[in-house]
N, C-alpha and C positions, 0 to 999 in steps of 0.2 A: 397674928401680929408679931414682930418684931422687933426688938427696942436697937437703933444702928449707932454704934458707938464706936466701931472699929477697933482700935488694940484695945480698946479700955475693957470691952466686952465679945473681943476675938468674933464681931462680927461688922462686916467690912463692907460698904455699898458695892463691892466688885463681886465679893460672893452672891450678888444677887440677881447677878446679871442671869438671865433662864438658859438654858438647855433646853431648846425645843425639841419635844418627839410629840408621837399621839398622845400623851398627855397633857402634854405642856404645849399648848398653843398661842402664838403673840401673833392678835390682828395688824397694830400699829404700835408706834411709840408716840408720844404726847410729852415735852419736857419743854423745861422756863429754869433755865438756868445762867445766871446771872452771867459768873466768871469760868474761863475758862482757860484750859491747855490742854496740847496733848500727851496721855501716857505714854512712858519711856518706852514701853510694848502697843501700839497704835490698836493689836486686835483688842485688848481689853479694857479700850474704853468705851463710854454710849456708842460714838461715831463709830468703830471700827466693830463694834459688835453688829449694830445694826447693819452696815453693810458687807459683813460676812455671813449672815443669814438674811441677808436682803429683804429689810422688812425697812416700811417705809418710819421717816424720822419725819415730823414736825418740833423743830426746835427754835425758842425763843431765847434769843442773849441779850446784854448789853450794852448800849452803845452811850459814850462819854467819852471825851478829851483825854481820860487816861489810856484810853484802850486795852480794856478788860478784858477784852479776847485775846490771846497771845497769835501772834502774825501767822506759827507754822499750824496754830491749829483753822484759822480761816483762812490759809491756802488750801485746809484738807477738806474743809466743809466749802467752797468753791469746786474743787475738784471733785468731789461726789453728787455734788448736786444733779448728774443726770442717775446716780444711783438712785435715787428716792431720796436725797437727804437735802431738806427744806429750813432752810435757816432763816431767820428775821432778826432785826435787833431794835430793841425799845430804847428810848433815850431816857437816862440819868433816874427816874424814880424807880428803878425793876430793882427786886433783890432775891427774886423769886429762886426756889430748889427744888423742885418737883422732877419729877420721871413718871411717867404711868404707860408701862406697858400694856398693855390693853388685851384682856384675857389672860392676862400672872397675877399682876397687882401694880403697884405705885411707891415711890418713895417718895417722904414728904420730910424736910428734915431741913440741915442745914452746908452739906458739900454742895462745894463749886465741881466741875466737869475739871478735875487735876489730881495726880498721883496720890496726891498728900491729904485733901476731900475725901478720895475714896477707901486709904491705905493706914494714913498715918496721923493725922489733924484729931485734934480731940474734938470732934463731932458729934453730934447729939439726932437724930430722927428717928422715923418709925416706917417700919414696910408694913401694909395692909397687902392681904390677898385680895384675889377678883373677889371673892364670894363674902368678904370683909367688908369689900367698898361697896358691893351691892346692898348687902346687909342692913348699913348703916345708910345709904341712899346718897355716902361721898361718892360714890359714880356719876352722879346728876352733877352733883355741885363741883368734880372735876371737870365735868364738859362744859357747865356754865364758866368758871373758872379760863379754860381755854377757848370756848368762844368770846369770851372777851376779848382774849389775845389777839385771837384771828380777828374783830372788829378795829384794832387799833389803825385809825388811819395812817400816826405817823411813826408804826413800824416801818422799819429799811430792812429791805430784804437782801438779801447778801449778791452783791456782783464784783466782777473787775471794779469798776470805780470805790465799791467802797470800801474793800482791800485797800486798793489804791490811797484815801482818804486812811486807813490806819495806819498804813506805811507813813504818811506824810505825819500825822499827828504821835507818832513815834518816835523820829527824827526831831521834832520839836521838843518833845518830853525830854529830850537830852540835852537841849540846850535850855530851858523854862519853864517850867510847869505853868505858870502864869499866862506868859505868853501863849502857849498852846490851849490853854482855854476860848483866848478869844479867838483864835486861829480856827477854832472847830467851821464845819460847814454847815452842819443842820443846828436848829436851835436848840439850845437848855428846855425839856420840858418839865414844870412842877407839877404834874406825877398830875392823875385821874380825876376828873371834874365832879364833882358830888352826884350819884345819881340813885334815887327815890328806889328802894325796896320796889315796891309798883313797876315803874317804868321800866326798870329793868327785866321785869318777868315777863313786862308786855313786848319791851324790843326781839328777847328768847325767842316768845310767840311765837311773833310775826317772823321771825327769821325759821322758824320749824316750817309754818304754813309754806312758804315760798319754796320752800326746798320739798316740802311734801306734794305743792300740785306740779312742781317741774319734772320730781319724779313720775308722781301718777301720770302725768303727761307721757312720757316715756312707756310706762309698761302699759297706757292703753294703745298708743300706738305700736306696740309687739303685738298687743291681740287683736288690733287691725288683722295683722297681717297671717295670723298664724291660720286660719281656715285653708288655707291657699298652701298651707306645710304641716299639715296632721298626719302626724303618720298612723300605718293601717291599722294597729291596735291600739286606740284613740278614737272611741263613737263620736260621731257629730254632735251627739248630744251632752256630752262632755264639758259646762261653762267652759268658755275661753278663756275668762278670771283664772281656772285653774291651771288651764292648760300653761299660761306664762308663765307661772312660778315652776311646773314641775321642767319646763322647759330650760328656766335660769337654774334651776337644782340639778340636771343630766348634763348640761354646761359645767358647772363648776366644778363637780365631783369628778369629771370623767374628763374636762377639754384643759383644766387650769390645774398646773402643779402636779403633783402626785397625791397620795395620800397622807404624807405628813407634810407636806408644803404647799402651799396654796399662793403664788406669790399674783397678787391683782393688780397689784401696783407696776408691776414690768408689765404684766398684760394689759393696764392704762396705759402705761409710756409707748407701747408699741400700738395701740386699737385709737389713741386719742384724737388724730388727727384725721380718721374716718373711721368713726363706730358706724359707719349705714353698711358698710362693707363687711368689717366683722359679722355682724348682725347675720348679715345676709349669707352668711360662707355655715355661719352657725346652724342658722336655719333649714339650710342645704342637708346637713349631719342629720339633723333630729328628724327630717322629712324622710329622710333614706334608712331610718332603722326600723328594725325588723321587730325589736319588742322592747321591752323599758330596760335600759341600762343597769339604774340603780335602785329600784323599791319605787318609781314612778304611780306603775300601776299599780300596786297597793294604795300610794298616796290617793288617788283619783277615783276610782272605784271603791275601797274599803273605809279608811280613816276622814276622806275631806267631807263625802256624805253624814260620817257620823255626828264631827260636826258641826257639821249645819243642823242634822237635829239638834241634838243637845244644846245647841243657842237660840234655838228657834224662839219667836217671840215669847209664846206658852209656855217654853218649857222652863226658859235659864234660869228664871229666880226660885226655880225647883228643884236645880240640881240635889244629889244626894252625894255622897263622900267618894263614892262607887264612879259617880260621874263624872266629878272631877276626875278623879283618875284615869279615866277614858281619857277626859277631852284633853288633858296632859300629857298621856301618852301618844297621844296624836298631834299634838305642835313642836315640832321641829325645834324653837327656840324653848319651849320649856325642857325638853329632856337633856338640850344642852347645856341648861343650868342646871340641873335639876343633881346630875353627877359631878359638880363640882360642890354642891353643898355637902360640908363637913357632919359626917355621922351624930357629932354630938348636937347638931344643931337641930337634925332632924329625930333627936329623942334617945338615942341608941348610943351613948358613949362607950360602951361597953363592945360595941363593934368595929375593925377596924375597916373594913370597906365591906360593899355589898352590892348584886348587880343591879342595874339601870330599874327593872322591874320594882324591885322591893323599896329602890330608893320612891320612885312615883307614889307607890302607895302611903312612904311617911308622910310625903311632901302634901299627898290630897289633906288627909287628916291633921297637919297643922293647918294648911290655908283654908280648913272649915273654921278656924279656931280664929284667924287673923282678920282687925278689923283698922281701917283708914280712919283718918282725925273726924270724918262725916260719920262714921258709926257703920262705916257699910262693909259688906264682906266679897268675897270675889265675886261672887254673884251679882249683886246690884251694881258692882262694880262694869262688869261686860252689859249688863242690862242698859248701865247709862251710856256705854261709848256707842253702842249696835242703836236703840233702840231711845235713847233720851231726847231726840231733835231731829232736826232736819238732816236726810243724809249729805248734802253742803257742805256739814259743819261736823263730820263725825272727826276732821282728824283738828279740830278743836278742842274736841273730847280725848279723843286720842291724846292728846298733848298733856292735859290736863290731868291721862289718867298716869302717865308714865313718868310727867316731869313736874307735878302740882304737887308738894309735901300733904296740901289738905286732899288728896284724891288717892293719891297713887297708895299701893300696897309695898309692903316691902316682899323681894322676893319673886311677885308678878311684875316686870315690866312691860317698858314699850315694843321692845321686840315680838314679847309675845303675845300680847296685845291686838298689835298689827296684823299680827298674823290672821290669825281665828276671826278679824274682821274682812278679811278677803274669803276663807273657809265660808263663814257663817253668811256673810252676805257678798257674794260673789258679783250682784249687780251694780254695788256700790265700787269696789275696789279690790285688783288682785291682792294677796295675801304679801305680805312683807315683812319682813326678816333681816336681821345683819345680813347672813346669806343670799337676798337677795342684792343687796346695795354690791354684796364683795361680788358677785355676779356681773350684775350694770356697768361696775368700775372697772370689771376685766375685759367687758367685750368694748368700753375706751368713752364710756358714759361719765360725764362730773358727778355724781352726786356724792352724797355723803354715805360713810358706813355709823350705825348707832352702837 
């Protein structure tokens, strides 16, 4: 953590902007920033960062009679919008200052998006790491936080007209501040209607489920088709469950970006308007290869079997410390958390970094140790999402186990979660992953990435 205070404390929200390599990975940006302008230098602000590493912006500002956004910087955020940069504006109760880059960290504080915000303003915030906001389980309540955003019906999303509509209400600010109040076009809104602890976890809910079976819908229609494109080192007896995911994992790694770039978002803008095509061009690839790209065939043959045992109904609430560390080293989403947790977290202050391996092993032997507000440990944890109900309703559970404070663990998420419920029960649902969504969304699918 980081306390942002800029001269005061020679630490600057501009210093924080990341330097992506193989370390430093930025899935998306996620920011609710009230006021705005742009820097005297365009690459080093949000907008011109993000679109020099071409990583997609969701950004919410603004909107009021004053016009709080400065005119050249909603020419720039017009102008980029086929980059990836998605603007909206809320009316009159927003004062929000959030950034969360997603897989760095977040800044939570109090700059506006201008020179002086980032450089000079006696400013006050705090930057949390990824493994910060995981930690403490502000990851959930950032996303809850911005799917609110995103539910706002009367956000204005940025166009010609409402440029247009600032230009006009800024001419008037010159002549009357008064006058240009009533001048505005969209109404005065007094800010968020009261809505019940309750209600609001159930509207989350229901907005996971909907998004969870339009996907499932999606990757069961891949394993429709995939028998008909197995290539020849791939047994028929292979679930098709798995075969989709290692199919979106020899896609991603190999067909989108490089290996430090992965941009899904240009490969949505370009796949969006026929993903059946993409799909199928993809398909073609993976039918015509001669043997597994990237560690496919390990994944399908050595690690997916494993486990399935290890979760099998008998075994899971048996696991041993030994176990866990297998079944960890074998989910894709836990080992890519797993190397971002801080040595001192996982026992070892005294080290300054350590490989992939050694790290799984601290990671089993604390999460023997970790228990949720129910009393329960990882184990009865996966026992209730796999094996608690109706398969229906596992991503009920799912939901519950990843985004419920009384369910979830800290440190095991939804990602990985999902995952090992595709592995473990492969009849119910392919295995699902950030990776996979950044997959779907590359070959021009909507869905969400988590």
């Amino acid at each position: 953590m980081k306390f942002v205070a800029n001269r005061i404390n020679q630490v600057h929200l501009r210093d924080l902007l990341p330097t992506l390599s193989e370390q430093v990975q930025v899935d998306s940006i996620l920011a609710a920033i009230a006021y705005g302008r742009s820097a005297a230098d365009e690459t080093k602000d949000l907008v011109g960062h993000a679109v020099a590493n071409k990583l997609r912006l969701d950004l919410w500002m603004r909107y009021d009679h004053t016009v709080p956004v400065a005119l050249p910087l909603l020419a720039r955020l017009l102008r980029h919008l086929p980059d990836n940069i998605f603007t909206k504006f809320v009316p009159d109760c927003f004062h929000a200052k959030v950034i969360w880059w997603r897989g760095y960290g977040a800044y939570i504080g109090s700059a506006n998006h201008t020179d002086r915000g980032w450089l000079t303003n006696v400013e006050a915030g705090v930057f949390l790491e990824e493994d910060e906001l995981v930690a403490s389980g502000m990851d959930n309540q950032l996303l809850d936080f911005f799917d609110y955003l995103r539910g706002l019906n009367n956000a204005i999303p940025i166009s010609k007209e409402y440029v247009s509509e600032m230009e006009r209400l800024s001419e008037l600010n010159k002549e009357a501040h008064a006058k240009s109040k009533k001048e505005r076009a969209y109404p005065i809104w007094e800010g968020p209607a009261y809505v019940s602890k309750k209600d609001a976890f159930s509207k989350r809910k229901e907005r996971f489920r909907a998004e969870w079976q339009e996907t499932l819908g999606i990757l069961q229609s891949i394993q429709q088709q995939l028998p008909d494109y197995r290539p020849q080192w791939i047994d028929s007896s292979v679930p098709t469950a798995w075969q989709v995911d290692q199919f979106l994992h020899a896609y991603y790694y190999n067909q989108v970006g490089d290996n430090v770039r992965k941009p899904y978002e240009e490969y949505y803008e370009k796949n969006k308007s026929n993903p059946k095509i993409a799909l199928q061009e993809q398909l073609t690839w993976w039918k015509g290869l001669s043997e597994a790209p990237t560690s496919e065939h390990e994944m399908l043959y050595e690690h997916a079997p494993e486990i399935k045992r290890l979760l099998d109904k008998g075994n899971v609430l048996e696991l041993t410390v030994k176990d866990l560390e297998r079944l960890f080293a074998k989910t894709h989403a836990t080992k890519d958390h797993v190397i971002k947790i801080p040595m001192a977290v996982l026992g070892r202050p005294e080290i300054k970094s350590m490989d992939r391996e050694g790290r799984l092993s601290l990671f089993a032997q604390m999460m023997e140790n970790v228990r949720n507000e129910l009393g329960w440990d990882v184990r009865q944890l996966l026992h209730y999402v796999l094996y608690g109900g109706d398969e229906s309703k596992v991503w009920e559970r799912l939901y519950h186990a990843g985004r419920d404070s009384k369910y979830s663990i800290s440190r095991y998420g939804l990602n990985s979660i999902a995952e090992v419920v595709g592995w473990a029960r492969p009849e119910v649902a392919p295995p699902r992953n950030g990776r996979t969504s950044k997959a779907l969304r590359a070959l021009g699918f909507d869905v969400n990435v988590y």
